[in-house]
Structures are given as structure tokens and as C-alpha cells.
N, C-alpha and C positions, 0 to 999 in steps of 0.2 A: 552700789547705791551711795554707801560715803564718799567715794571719789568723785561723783559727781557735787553731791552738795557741798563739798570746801571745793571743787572748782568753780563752782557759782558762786560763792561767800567772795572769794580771791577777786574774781573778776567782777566783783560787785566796786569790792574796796577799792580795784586799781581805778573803775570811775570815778568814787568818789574824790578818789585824792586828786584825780583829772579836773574836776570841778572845783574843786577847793583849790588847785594851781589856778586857775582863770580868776575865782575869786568871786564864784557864785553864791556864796555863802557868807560874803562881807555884811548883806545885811542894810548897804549904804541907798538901795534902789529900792522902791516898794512894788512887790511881787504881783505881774501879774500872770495872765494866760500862758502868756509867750514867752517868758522868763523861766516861769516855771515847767513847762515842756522844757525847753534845752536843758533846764537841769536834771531833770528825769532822762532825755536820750542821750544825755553826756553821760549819768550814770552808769547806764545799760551798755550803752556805748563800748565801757573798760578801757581792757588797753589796745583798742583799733585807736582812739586818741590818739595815742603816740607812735601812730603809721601815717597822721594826715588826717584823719574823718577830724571833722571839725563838725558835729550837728549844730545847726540851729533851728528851732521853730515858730513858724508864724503866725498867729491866731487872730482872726478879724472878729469881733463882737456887729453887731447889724447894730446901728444905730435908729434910734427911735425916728418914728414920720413926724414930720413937723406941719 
């Protein structure tokens, strides 16, 4: 059961530094939907990153009837 939980901590961390390499975490954009998904499935992601997976996500809000 420990070997699992520091291989998910591990593979947590190798996201997040995948995401901190891209520079999701600059802070310079103001977050929305879909910003925030890719940050999260880059996280989860790990180190598939650095085989090629590049996620991104897309997230459509319905805009109001006019």
C-alpha cells in the first residue's frame, strides 16, 4: 500500500513540474475553464508529458439568449 502512495505522490510531481515547464502557473493569463482543465490533466497526466501526450481542454460556457 506505501508503494503505491509515493508512486502516485512521484507521478503527481513529475506533472506538475510538466506544467510549471509550459508555464501554467506564470499567473500572466487570467484562469479560466479551459485553462484550468489542462492544468489539471497535464497534472494527472505525469510523465506520459514526456512521451508526446500534450493534453489540452476545451470548455464552451452557453451564452446568454439575447
Amino acid at each position: 500500500m506505501r508503494t503505491g502512495a509515493i508512486l502516485v505522490v512521484v507521478w503527481l510531481l513529475i506533472g506538475s513540474f510538466a506544467a510549471y515547464q509550459r508555464s501554467y502557473f506564470s499567473g500572466d493569463t487570467q484562469v479560466n475553464c479551459a485553462e484550468l482543465g489542462t492544468i489539471l490533466v497535464t497534472i494527472v497526466a505525469g510523465p506520459l508529458n514526456y512521451v508526446g501526450v500534450n493534453p489540452k481542454i476545451e470548455c464552451g460556457v452557453p451564452q446568454p439568449s439575447q
